[in-house]
GUFI-600354 format. One line per 3 residues: number of its first residue (from 1); for each residue z, y, x of N, C-alpha, C, O. Coordinates in nm, 4 decimals. Atoms other than C-alpha are relative to their C-alpha. Layout:
BEGIN
NUM) Z,Y,X,Z,Y,X,Z,Y,X,Z,Y,X; ...;
***
This chain:
BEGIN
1) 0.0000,-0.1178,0.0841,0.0000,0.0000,0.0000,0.0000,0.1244,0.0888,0.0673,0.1148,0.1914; -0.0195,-0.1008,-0.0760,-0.0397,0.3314,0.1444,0.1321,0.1027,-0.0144,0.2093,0.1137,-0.1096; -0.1736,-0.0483,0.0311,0.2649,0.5458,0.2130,-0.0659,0.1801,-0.0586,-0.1611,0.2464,-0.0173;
4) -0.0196,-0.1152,0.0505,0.2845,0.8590,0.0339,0.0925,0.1611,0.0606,0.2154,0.1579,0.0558; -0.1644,-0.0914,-0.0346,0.5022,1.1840,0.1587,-0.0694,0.0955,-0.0868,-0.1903,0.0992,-0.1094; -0.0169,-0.0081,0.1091,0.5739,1.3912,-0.0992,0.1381,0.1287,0.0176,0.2590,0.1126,0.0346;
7) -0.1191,-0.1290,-0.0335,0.7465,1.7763,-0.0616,-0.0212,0.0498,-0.1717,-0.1197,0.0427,-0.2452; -0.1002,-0.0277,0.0629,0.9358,1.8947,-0.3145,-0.0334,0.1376,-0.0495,0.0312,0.2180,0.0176; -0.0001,-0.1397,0.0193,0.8325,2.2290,-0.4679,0.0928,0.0360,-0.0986,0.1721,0.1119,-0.0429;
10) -0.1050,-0.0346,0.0963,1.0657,2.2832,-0.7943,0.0573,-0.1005,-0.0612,-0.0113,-0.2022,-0.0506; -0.0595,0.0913,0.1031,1.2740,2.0772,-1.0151,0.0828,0.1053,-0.1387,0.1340,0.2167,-0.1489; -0.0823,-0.0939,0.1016,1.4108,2.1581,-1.3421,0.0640,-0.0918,-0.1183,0.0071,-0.1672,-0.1973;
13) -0.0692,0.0663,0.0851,1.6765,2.0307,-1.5313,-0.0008,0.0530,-0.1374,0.0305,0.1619,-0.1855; 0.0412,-0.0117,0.1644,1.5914,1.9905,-1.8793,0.1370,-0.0902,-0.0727,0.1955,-0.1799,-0.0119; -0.0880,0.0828,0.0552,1.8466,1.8559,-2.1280,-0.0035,-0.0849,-0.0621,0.0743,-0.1792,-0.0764;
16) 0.0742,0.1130,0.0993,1.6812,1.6816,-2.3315,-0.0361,-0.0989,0.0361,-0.0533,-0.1987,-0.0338; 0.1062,0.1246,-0.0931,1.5150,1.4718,-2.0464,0.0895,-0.0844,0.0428,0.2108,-0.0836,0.0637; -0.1388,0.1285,-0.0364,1.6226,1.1572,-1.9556,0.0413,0.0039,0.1533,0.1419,-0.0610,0.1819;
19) -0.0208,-0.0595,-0.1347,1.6138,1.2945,-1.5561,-0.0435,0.1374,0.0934,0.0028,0.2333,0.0317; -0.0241,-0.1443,-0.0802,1.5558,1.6031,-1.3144,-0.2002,-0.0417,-0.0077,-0.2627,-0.1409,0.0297; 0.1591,-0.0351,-0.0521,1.1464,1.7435,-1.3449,0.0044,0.0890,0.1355,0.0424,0.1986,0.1767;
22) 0.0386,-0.0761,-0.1617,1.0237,1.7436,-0.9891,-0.1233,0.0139,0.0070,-0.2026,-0.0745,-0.0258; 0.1133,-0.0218,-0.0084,0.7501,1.9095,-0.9235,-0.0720,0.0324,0.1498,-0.0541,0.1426,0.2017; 0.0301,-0.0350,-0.1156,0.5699,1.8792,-0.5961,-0.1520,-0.0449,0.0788,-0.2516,-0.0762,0.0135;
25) 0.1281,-0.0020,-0.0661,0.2929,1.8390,-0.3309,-0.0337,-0.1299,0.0560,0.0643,-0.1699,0.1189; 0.0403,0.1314,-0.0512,0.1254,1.4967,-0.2191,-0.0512,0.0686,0.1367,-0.1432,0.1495,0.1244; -0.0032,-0.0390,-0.1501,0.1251,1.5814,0.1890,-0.1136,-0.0700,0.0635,-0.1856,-0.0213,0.1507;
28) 0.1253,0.1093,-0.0921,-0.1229,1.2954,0.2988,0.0681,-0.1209,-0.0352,0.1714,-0.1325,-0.1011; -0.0307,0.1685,0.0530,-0.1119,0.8964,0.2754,-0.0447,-0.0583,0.1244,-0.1089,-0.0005,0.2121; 0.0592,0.0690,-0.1172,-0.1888,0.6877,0.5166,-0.0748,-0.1257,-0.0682,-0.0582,-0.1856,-0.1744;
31) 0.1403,0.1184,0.0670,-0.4899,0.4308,0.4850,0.0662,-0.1128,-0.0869,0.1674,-0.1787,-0.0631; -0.0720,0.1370,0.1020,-0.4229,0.1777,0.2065,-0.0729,-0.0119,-0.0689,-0.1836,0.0405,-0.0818; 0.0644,-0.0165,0.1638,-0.4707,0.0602,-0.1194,0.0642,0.0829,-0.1131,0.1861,0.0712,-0.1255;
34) -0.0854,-0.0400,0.0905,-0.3776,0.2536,-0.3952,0.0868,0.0036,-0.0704,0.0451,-0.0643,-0.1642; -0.1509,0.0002,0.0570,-0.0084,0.2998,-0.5569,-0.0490,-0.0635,-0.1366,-0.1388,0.0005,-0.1914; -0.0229,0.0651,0.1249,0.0024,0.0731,-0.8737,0.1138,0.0254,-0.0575,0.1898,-0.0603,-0.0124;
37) -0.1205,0.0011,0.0612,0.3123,0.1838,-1.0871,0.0489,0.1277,0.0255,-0.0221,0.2275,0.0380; -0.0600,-0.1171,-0.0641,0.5924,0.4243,-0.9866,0.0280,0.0018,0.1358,-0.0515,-0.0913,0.1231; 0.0317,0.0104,-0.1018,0.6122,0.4230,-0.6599,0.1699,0.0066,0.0915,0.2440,0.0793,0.0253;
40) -0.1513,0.0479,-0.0870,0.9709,0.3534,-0.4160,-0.0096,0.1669,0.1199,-0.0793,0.1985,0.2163; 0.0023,-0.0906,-0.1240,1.0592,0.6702,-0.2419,0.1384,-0.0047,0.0964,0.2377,-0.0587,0.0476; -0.1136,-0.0295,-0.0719,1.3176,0.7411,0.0390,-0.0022,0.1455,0.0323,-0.1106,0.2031,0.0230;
43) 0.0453,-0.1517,-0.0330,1.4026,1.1219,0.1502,0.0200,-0.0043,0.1378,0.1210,-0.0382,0.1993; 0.0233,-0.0234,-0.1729,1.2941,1.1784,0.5011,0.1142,0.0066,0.0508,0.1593,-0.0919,0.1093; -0.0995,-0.0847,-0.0750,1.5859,1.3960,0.6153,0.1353,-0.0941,0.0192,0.1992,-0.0935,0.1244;
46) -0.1129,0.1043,-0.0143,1.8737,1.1077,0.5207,-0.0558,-0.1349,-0.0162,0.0262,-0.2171,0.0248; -0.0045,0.1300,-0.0025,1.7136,0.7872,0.4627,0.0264,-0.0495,-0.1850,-0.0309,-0.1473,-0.2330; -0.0279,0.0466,0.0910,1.8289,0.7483,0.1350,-0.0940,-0.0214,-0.1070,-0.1941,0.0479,-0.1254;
49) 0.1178,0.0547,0.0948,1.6614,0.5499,-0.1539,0.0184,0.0819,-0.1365,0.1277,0.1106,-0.1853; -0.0091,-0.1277,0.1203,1.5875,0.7861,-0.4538,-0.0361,-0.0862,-0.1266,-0.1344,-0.1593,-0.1388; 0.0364,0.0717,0.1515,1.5977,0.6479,-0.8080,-0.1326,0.0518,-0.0921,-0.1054,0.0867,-0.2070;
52) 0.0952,-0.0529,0.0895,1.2597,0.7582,-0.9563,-0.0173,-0.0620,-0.1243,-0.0617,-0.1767,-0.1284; 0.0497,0.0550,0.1495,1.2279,0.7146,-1.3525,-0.1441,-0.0225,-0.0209,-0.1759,-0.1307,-0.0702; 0.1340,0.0059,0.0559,0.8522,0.7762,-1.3978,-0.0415,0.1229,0.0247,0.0210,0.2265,0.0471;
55) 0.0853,-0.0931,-0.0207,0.5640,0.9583,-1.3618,-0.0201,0.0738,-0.1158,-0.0651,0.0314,-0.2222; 0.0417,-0.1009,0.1647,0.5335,1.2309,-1.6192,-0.1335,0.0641,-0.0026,-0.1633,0.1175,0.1042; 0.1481,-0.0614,0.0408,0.1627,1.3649,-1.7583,-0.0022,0.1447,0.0946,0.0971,0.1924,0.1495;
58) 0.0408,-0.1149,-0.0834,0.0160,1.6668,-1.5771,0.0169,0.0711,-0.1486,0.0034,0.0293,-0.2636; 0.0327,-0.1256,0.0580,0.0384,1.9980,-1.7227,-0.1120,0.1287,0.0167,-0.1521,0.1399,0.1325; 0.0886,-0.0478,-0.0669,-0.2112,2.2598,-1.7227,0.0286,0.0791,0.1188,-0.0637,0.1247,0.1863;
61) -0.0146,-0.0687,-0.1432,-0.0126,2.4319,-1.4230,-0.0505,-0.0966,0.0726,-0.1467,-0.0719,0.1453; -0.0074,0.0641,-0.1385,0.0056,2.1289,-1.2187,-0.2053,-0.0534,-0.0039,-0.2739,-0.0335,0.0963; 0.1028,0.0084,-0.0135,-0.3472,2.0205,-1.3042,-0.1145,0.1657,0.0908,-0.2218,0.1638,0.1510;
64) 0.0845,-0.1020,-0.0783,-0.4905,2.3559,-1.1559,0.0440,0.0222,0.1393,-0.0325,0.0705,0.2228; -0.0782,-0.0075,-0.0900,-0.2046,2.3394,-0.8905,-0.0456,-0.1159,0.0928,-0.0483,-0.1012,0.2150; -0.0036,0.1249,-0.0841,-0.2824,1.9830,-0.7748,0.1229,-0.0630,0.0267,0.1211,-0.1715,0.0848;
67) -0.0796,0.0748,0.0087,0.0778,1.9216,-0.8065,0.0111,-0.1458,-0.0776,-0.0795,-0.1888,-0.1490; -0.0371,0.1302,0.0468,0.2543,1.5736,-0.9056,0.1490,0.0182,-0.0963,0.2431,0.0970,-0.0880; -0.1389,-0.0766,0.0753,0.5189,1.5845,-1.1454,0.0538,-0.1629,-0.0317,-0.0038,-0.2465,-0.1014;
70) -0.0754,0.1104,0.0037,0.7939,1.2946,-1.0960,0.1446,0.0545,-0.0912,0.1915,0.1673,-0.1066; -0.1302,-0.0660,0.0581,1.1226,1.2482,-1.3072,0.1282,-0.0821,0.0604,0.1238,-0.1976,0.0181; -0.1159,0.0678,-0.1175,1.4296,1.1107,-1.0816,0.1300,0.0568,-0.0240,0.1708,0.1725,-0.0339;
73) -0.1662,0.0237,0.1011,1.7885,1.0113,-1.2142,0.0526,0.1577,0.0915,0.0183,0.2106,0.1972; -0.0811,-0.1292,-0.0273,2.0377,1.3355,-1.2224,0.0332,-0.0314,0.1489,0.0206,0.0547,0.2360; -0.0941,-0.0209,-0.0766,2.2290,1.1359,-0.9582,-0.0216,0.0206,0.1264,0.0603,0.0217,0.2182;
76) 0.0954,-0.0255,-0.1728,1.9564,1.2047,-0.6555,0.0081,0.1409,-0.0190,-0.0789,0.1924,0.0512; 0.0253,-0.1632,-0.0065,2.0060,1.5978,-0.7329,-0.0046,0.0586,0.1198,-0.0718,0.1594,0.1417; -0.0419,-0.0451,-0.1378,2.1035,1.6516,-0.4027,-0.2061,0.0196,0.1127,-0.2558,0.1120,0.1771;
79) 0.0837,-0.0256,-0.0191,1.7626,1.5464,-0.3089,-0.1462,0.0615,-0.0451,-0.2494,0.0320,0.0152; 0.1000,-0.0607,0.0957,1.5198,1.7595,-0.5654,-0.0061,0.1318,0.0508,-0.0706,0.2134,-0.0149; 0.0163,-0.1361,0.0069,1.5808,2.0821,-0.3630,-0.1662,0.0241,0.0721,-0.2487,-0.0532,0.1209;
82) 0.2074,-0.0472,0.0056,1.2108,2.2701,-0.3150,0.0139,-0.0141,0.1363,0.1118,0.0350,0.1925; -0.0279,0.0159,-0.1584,1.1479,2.1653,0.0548,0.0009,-0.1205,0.0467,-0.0931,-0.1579,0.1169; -0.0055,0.1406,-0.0445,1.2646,1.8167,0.1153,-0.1268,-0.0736,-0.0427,-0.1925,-0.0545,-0.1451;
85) 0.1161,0.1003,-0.0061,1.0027,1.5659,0.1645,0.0692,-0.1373,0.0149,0.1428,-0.1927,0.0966; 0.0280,0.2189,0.0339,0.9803,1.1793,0.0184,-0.0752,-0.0702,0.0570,-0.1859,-0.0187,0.0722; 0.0783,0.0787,-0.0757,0.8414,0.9059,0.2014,-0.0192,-0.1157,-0.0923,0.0922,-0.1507,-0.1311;
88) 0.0162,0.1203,0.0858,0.7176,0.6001,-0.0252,0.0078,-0.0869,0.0759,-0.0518,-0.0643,0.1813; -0.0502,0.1034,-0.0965,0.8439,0.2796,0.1377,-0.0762,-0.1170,-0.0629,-0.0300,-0.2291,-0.0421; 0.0961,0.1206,-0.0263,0.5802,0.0516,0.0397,-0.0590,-0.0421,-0.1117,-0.1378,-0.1366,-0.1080;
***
């Protein structure tokens, strides 16, 4: 599978939602085959494995933006600030 990294531009806690909208930039991949599903991230800076819920639909920002819009449990908040970069582990 190819690895993904994956920076961090906004998040926004919605209440209604079942986790934190992150909204961010696909950095590059390295040669592969294409991601099937949701995809396994870790955050660069600590190592740690991030609970991602699901991929949520584009909006017309992110569609003109080229952003990605992931939704990842409250309890990774720490890692949703705009900046940090995800690494997909396989």
């Amino acid at each position: 599978m190819a690895q993904v990294r994956f920076r961090v531009d906004e998040c926004f806690d919605i209440p209604r939602r079942g986790g934190l909208v992150v909204l961010g930039t696909v950095l590059g991949t390295v040669l592969g085959p294409e991601p099937a599903g949701v995809p396994d991230f870790v955050d660069e800076q600590t190592g740690a494995r991030l609970r991602l819920l699901g991929i949520d639909f584009p909006t017309p920002r992110t569609r003109r933006t080229g952003q990605a819009v992931f939704v990842l449990d409250r309890l990774d908040a720490a890692y949703a600030c705009a900046g940090r970069t995800w690494i997909s582990t396989g």
